[in-house]
C-alpha positions in Angstrom: -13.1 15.4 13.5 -10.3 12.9 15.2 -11.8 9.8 12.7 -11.6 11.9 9.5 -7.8 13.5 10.1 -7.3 9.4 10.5 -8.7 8.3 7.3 -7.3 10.8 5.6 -3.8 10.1 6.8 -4.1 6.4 6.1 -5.2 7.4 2.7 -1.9 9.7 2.4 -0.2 6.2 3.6 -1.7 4.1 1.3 -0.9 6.6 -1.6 2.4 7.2 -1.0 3.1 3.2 -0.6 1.5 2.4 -3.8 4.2 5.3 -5.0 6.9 3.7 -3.3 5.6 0.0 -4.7 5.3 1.2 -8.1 9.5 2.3 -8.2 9.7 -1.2 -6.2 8.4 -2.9 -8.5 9.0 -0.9 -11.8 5.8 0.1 -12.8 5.3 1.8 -16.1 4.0 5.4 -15.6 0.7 4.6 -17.0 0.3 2.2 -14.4 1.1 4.5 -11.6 -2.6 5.4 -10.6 -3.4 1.5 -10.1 -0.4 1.3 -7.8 -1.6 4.4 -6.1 -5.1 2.6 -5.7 -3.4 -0.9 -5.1 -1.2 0.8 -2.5 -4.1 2.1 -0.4 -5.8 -1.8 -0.8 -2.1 -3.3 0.6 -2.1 -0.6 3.3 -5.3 -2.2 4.3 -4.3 -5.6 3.6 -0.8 -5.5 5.3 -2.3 -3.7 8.2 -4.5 -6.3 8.9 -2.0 -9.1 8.7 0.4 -6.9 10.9 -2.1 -6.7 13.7 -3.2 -10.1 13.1 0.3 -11.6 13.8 0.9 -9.2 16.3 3.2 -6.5 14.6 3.1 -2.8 16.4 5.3 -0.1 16.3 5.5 3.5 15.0 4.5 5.0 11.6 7.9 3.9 10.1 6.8 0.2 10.7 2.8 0.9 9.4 4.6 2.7 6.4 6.7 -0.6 5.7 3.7 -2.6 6.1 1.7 -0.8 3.5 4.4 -0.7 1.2 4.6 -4.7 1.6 1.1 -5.1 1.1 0.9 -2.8 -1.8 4.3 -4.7 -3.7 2.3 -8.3 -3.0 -0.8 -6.4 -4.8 1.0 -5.2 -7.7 2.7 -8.6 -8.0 -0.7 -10.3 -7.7 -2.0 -7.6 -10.3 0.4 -8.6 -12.4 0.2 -12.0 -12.6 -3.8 -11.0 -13.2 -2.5 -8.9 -16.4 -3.5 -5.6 -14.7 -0.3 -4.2 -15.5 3.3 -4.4 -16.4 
């Protein structure tokens, strides 16, 4: 029960970075469900370059991750044409 409280959590993280990416990065509103989706993929992303270079620290700092990861995604998706 411990594993699934977890991923659901990290998916509440990822969702609410991709939020917090998408007013970042001015996404229009139609976009808002990619950065929701992007924001889960940078929670994933910036989590594993956190722990790969080391980074630890409370949910504040895994929150600032995800929100990192998820504004690099949205960039990269926008360069891709994804959105606007």
């Amino acid at each position: 029960m411990g594993d699934i409280i977890r991923i659901v959590v990290w998916l509440a993280v990822g969702a609410l970075a991709g939020w917090l990416a998408s007013a970042i990065m001015r996404v229009k509103k139609k976009a808002l469900w990619l950065s929701i989706v992007l924001g889960i993929a940078g929670s994933v992303a910036g989590g594993f370059i956190a722990s790969f270079l080391g980074l630890g620290g409370g949910w504040l700092v895994s929150v600032a991750v995800a929100v990192g990861g998820a504004c690099l995604l949205v960039f990269l998706a926008r360069l891709l044409k994804l959105t606007k």
